[in-house]
C-alpha positions as CSV (number, residue, x, y, z in Angstrom):
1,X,0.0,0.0,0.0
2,X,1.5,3.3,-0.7
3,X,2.3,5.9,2.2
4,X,2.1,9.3,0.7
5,X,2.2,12.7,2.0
6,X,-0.4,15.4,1.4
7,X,0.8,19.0,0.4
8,X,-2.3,21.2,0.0
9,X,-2.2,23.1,-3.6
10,X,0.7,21.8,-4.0
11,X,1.4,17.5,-4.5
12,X,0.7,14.2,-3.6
13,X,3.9,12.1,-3.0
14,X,6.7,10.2,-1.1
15,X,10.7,10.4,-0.9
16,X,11.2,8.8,-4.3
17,X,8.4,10.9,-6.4
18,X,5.5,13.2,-6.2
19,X,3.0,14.4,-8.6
20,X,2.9,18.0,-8.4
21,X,0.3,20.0,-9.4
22,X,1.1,21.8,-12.6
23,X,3.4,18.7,-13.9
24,X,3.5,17.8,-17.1
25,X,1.4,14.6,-18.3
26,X,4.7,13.2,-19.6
27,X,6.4,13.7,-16.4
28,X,3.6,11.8,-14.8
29,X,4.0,8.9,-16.9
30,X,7.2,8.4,-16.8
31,X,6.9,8.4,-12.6
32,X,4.2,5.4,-13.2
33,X,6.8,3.7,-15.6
34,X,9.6,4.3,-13.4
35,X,7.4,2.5,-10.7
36,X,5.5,-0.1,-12.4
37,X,6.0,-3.2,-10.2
38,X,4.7,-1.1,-7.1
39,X,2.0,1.0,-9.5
40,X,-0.1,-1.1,-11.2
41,X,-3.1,-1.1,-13.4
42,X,-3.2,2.1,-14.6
43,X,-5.7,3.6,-17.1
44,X,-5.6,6.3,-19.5
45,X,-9.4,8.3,-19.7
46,X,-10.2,10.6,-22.4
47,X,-12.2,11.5,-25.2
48,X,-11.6,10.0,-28.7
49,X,-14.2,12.0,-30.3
50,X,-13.8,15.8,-28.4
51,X,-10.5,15.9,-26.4
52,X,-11.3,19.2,-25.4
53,X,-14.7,18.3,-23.6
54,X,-13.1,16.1,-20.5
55,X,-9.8,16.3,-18.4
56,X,-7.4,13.8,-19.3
57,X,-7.4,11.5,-16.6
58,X,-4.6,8.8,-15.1
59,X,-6.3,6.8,-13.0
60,X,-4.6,4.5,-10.4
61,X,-6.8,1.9,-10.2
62,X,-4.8,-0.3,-7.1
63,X,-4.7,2.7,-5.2
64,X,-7.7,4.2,-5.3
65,X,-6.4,7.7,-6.7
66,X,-7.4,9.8,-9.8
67,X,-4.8,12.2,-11.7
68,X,-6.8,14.9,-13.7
69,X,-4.8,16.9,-16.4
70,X,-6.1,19.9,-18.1
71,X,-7.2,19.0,-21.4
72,X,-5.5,21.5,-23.2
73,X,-2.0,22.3,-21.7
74,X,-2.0,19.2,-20.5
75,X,-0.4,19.6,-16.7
76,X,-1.5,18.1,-13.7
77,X,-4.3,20.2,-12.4
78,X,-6.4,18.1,-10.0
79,X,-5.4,15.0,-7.5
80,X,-8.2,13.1,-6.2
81,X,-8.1,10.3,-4.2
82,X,-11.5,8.1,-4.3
83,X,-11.1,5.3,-2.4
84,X,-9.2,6.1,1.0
85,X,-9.0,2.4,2.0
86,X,-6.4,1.5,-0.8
87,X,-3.8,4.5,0.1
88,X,-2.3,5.4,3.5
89,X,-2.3,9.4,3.7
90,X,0.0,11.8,6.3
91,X,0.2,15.5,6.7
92,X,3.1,17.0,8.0
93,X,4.4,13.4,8.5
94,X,1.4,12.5,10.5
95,X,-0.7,9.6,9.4
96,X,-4.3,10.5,9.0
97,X,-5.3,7.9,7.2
98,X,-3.9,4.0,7.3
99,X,-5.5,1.2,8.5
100,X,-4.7,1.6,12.3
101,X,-6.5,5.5,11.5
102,X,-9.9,6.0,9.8
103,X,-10.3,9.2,8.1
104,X,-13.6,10.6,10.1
105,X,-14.2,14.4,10.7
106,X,-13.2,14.5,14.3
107,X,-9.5,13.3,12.7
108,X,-9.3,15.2,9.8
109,X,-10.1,18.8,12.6
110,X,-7.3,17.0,14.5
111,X,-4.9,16.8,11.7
112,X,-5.5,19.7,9.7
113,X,-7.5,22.2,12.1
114,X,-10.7,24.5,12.1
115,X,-11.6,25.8,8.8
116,X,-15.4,27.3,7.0
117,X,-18.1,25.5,7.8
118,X,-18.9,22.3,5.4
119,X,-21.3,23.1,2.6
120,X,-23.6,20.1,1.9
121,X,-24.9,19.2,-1.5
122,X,-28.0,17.5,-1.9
123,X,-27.5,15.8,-5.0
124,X,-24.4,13.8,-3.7
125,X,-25.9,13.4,-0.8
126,X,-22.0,14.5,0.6
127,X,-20.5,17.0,3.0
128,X,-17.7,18.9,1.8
129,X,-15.5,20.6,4.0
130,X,-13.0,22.8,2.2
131,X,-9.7,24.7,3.1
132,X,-7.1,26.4,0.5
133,X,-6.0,23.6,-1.9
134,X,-7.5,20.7,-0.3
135,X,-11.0,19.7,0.2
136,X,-12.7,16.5,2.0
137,X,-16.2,15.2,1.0
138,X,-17.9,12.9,3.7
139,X,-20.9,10.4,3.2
140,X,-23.8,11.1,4.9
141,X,-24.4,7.4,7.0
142,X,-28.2,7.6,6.1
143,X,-30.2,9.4,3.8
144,X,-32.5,9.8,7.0
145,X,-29.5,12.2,7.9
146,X,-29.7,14.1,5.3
147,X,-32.2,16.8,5.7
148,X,-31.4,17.9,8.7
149,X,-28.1,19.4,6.5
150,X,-30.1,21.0,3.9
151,X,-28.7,24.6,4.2
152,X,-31.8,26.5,5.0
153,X,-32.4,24.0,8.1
154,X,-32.3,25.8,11.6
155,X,-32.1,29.4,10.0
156,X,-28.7,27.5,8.3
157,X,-26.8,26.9,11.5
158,X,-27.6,23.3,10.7
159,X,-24.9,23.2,8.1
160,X,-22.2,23.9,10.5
161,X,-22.1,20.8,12.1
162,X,-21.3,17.3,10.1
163,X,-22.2,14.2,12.1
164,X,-19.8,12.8,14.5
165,X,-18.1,9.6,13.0
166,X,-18.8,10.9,9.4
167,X,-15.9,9.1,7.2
168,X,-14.1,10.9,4.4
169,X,-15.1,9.4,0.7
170,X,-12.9,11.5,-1.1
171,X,-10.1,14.0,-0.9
172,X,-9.2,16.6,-3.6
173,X,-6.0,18.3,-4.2
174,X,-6.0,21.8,-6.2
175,X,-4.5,25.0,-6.9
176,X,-7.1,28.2,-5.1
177,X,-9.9,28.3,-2.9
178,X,-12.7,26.5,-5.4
179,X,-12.5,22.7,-6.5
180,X,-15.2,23.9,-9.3
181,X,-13.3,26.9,-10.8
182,X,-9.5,25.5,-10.7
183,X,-7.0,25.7,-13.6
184,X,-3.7,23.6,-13.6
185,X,-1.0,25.9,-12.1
186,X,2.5,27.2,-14.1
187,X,4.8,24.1,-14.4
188,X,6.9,24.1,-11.1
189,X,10.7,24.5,-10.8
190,X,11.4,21.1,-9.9
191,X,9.7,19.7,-13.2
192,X,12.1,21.7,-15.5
193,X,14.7,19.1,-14.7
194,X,17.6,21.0,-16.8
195,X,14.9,20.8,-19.8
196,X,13.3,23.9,-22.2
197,X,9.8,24.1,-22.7
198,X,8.1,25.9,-25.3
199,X,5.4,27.8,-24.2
200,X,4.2,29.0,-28.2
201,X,5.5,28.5,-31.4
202,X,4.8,30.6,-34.2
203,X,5.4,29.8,-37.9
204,X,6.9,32.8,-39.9
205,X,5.8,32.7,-43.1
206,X,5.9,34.4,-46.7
207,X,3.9,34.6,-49.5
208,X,4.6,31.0,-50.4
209,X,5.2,29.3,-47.3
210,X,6.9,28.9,-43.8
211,X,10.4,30.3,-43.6
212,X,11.0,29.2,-40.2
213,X,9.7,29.1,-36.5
214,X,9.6,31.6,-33.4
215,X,9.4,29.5,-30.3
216,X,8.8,31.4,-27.2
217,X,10.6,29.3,-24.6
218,X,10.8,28.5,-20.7
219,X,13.9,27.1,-18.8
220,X,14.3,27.2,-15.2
221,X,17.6,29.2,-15.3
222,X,19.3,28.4,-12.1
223,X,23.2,30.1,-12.7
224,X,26.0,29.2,-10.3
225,X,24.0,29.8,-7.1
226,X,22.1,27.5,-5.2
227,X,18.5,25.7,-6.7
228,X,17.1,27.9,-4.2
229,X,18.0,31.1,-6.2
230,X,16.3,29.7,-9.3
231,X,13.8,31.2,-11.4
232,X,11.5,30.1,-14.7
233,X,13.0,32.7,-17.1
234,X,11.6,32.9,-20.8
235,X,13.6,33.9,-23.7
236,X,12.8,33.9,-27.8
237,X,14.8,31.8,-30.3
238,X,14.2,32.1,-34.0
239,X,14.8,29.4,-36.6
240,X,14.7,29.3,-40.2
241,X,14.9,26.6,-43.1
242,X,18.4,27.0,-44.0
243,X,20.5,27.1,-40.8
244,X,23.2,25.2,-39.9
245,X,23.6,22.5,-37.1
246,X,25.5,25.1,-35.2
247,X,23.2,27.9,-35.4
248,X,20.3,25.4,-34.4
249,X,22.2,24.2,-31.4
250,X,23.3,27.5,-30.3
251,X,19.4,28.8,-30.2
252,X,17.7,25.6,-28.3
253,X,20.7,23.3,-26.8
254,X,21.4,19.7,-27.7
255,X,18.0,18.0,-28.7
256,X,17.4,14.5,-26.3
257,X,17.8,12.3,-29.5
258,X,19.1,12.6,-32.9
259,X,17.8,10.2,-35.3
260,X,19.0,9.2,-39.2
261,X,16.5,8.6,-41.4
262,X,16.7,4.6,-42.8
263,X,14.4,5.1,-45.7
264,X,11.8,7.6,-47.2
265,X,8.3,6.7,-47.2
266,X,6.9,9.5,-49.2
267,X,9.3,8.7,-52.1
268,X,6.7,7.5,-54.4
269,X,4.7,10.2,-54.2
270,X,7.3,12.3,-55.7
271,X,7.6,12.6,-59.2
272,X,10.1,10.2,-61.0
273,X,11.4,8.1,-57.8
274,X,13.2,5.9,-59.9
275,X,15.7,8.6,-61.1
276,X,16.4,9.8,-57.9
277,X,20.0,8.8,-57.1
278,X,20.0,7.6,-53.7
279,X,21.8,8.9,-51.2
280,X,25.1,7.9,-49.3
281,X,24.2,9.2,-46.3
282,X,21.1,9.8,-44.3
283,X,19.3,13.1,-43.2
284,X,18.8,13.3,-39.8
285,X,16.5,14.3,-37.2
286,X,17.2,16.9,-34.1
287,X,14.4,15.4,-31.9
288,X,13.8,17.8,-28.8
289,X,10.7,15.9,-27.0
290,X,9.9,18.8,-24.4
291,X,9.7,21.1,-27.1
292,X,7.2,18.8,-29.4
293,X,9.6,19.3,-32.5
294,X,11.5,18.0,-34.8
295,X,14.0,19.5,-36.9
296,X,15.2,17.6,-39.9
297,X,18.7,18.3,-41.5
298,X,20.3,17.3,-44.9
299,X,22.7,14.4,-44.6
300,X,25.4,17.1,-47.2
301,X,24.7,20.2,-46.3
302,X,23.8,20.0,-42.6
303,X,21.2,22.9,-43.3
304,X,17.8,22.4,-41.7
305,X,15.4,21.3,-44.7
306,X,11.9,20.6,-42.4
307,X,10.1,21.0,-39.0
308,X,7.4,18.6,-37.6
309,X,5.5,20.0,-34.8
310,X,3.5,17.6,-32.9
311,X,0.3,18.1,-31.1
312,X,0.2,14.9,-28.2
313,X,-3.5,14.3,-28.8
314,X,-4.1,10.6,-26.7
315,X,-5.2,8.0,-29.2
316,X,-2.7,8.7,-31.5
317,X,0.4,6.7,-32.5
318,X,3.7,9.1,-30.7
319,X,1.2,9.9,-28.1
320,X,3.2,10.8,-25.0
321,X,6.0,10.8,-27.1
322,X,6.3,14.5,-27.5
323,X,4.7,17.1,-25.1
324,X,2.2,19.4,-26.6
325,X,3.5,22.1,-29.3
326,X,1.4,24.7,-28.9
327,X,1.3,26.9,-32.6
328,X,0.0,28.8,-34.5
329,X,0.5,28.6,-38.3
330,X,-0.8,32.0,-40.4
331,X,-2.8,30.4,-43.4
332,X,-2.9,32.8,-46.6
333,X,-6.5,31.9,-48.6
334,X,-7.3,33.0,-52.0
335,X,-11.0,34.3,-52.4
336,X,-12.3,34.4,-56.1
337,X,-11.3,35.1,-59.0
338,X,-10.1,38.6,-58.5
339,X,-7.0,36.8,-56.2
340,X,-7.9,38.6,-52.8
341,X,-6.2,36.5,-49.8
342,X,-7.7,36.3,-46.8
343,X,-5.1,35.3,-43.7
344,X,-6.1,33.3,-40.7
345,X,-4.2,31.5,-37.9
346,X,-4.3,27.4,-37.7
347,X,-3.2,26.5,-34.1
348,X,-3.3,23.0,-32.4
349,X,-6.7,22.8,-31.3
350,X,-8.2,23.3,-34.8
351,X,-10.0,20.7,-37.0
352,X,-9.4,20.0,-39.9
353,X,-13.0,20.0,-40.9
354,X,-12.4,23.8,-40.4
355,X,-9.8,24.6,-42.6
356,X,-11.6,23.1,-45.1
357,X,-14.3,24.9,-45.0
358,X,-12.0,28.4,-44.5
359,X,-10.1,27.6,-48.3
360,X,-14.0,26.3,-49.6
361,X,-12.7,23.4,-51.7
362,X,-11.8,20.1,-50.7
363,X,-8.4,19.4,-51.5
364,X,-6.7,16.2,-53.4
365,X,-7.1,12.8,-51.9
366,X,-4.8,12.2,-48.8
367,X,-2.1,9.6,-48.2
368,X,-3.1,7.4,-45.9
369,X,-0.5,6.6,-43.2
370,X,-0.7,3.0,-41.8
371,X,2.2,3.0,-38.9
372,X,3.5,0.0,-36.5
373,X,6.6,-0.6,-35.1
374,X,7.1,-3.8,-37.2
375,X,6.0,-5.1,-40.1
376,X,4.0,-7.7,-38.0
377,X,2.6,-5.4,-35.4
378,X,-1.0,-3.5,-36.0
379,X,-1.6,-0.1,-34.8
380,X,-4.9,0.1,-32.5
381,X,-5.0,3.7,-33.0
382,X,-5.9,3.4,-36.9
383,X,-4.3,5.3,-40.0
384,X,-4.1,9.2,-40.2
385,X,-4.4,11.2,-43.2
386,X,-1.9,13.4,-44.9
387,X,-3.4,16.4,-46.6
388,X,-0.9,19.1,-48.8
389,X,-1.5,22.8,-48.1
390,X,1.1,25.8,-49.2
391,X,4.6,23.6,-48.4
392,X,2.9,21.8,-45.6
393,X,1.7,18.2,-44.7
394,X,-1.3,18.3,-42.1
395,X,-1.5,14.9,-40.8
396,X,-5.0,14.1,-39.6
397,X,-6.8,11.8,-37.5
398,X,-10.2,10.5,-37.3
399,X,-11.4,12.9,-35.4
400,X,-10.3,15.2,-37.4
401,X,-7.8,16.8,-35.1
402,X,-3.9,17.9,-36.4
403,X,-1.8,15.1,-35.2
404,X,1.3,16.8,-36.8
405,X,2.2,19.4,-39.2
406,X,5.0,19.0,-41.3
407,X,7.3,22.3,-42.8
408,X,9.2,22.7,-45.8
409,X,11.1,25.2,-46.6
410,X,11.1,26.9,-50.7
411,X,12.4,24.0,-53.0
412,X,16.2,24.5,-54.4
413,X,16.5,25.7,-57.7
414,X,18.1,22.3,-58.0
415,X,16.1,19.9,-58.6
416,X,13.1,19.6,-56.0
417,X,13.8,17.6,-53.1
418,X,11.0,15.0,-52.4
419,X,8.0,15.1,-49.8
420,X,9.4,13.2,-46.6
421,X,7.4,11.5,-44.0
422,X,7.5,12.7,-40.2
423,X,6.6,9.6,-39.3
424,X,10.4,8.2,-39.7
425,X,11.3,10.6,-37.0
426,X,11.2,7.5,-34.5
């Protein structure tokens, strides 16, 4: 059974790991991964169909205890723990909850002190008793009970008082003063772990196409001093199609993984594959997971040639491979005949659906991309579709949502180089 401490607004952990409110989902995993033999049976909730409409949720099944991430910007935002019987709890190294200790109300005033009186709700038929960042709900023993809590009961003195022996069915962890109304804190210090984060990215962009990306970043920039004297400092990098290695590492650090490209996918959609000469050596990839890019550089040049930005929407193939890159790409749309443009911004949360309607003409047919890790191995996620749209590839799942966008930069006045896939990039 795990023994875990209780840090109002901020965490829910032990000496070897926490979850911290305002972690990343990524971060999370990797804790449950790190810890599988004495974690198990974890599930991943969310919607297929609308993402946006639930939290994404890790739930610990063996232990009785729910992580909620914001749907969005996908950090920890709530901690819940729904069945206390499975999970030994302290505060301030003091066990309030274990076996030898039930959770009722006279323990949790012992433990954590006075607080506002406990609001009942009906409908639950539960008492909650909040303070900042934490909040216990207790189950009413009968529903004969209950009335005598309904808050206009006694001229609603009736509410301050919930029944001796009353035992705690849940306990919430949040940022604020209202359960209802909280938002998944900034990411704290101690999940920058010597990594940047990119808090937007903007495709720049000409007439034609993307030129290159502006990636507002984050980095806990702790200098010589102690941890203590740390601080999340932001700073702007710009990139472009055409840099070098050294210009790419001198803007965002080393990536975590740099990976050359074994084949190319996308060859046959190119025109003439056959008289393409191949290639001695192999492009490769500057992976930098945190940021959710990928930069791709040619194997004789070393000049960047592509950017894949991925969108970590669960139920898709590099799910949880990449954390969220949150952009926004500037699309230029011709209206009529008389060749007026009309400009608007695609970002991570769009559908596709809706940039189909915005250029008013369905486009050629997509190439469907089947992907496994083996020949042998099926992909329970299904294909996505790659759809072709001013010197970028939009690939698309089911739901329609962007699972990644692919960048090229203006073709050489050499002959072109071909479309490449960003699913390689593994």
């Amino acid at each position: 059974m795990l023994d875990l401490e209780v840090v109002p607004e901020r965490s829910l952990g032990n000496e070897q790991w926490e979850f911290a409110l305002g972690m990343p989902l990524a971060q999370a995993i990797s804790i449950l991964q790190k810890h599988c033999r004495i974690i198990k049976n974890v599930q991943v909730l969310y919607s297929e169909q609308t993402p946006f409409s639930h939290d994404l949720i890790l739930n610990l099944t063996q232990d009785g205890i729910k992580l909620l991430f914001d749907a969005t910007n996908q950090r920890l935002k709530v901690i819940e723990v729904y069945d206390l019987s499975k999970v030994k709890l302290k505060y301030c190294g003091v066990h309030f909850n274990s076996q030898a200790i039930a959770p009722t109300i006279e323990q949790i005033d012992q433990s954590f002190g006075a607080t506002h009186p406990g609001v009942y709700n009906a409908a639950e038929q539960l008492f909650h008793l909040n303070f900042r960042g934490l909040s216990f709900s207790f189950q009413l023993d009968s529903w004969n009970e209950a009335p005598k809590y309904e808050p206009n009961f006694a001229m609603g003195l009736a509410s301050l008082q919930i029944p001796h022996g009353a035992m705690v069915k849940r306990m919430h962890i949040y940022t604020g003063n209202n359960l209802q109304e909280t938002k998944a804190p900034a990411m704290p210090l101690a999940c920058f772990l010597g990594n940047i984060y990119a808090e937007c990215v903007d495709v720049l962009r000409d007439g034609a196409g993307p030129v290159g990306l502006k990636l507002r970043l984050l980095t806990a920039g702790s200098g010589p001093g102690v941890m203590g004297d740390a601080k999340v400092r932001s700073l702007e990098r710009n990139i472009y199609f055409g840099d070098s290695c050294q210009d790419v590492l001198g803007a965002l650090g080393s990536p975590h993984k740099v990976f050359y490209k074994s084949e190319d996918k996308m060859k046959i959609h190119s025109p003439s594959p056959h008289k393409q000469v191949p290639s001695k050596c192999n492009d490769y990839f500057f992976n930098y997971f945190t940021l959710g890019v990928d930069i791709l550089f040619d194997s004789t040049t070393h000049l960047v040639k592509k950017f894949v930005l991925h969108t970590n929407y669960p139920g898709h193939y590099n799910f949880n491979i990449y954390h969220r890159c949150d952009f926004k790409i500037p699309l230029v749309i011709k209206k009529g005949a008389d060749s007026q443009t009309d400009n608007c911004i695609l970002t991570t949360y769009s559908k596709w659906d809706q940039v189909q309607e915005l250029l008013g003409h369905p486009m050629e047919k997509p190439v469907v991309l089947h992907r496994s890790s083996s020949a042998n191995n099926t992909n329970p996620f299904g294909s996505t579709f790659c759809f072709g749209l001013q010197r970028m590839i939009f690939e698309v799942m089911q739901n329609s949502h962007i699972a990644s966008v692919t960048l090229y930069g203006a073709p050489r006045t050499t002959s072109p180089a071909p479309p490449e896939s960003s699913s390689s990039s593994h």
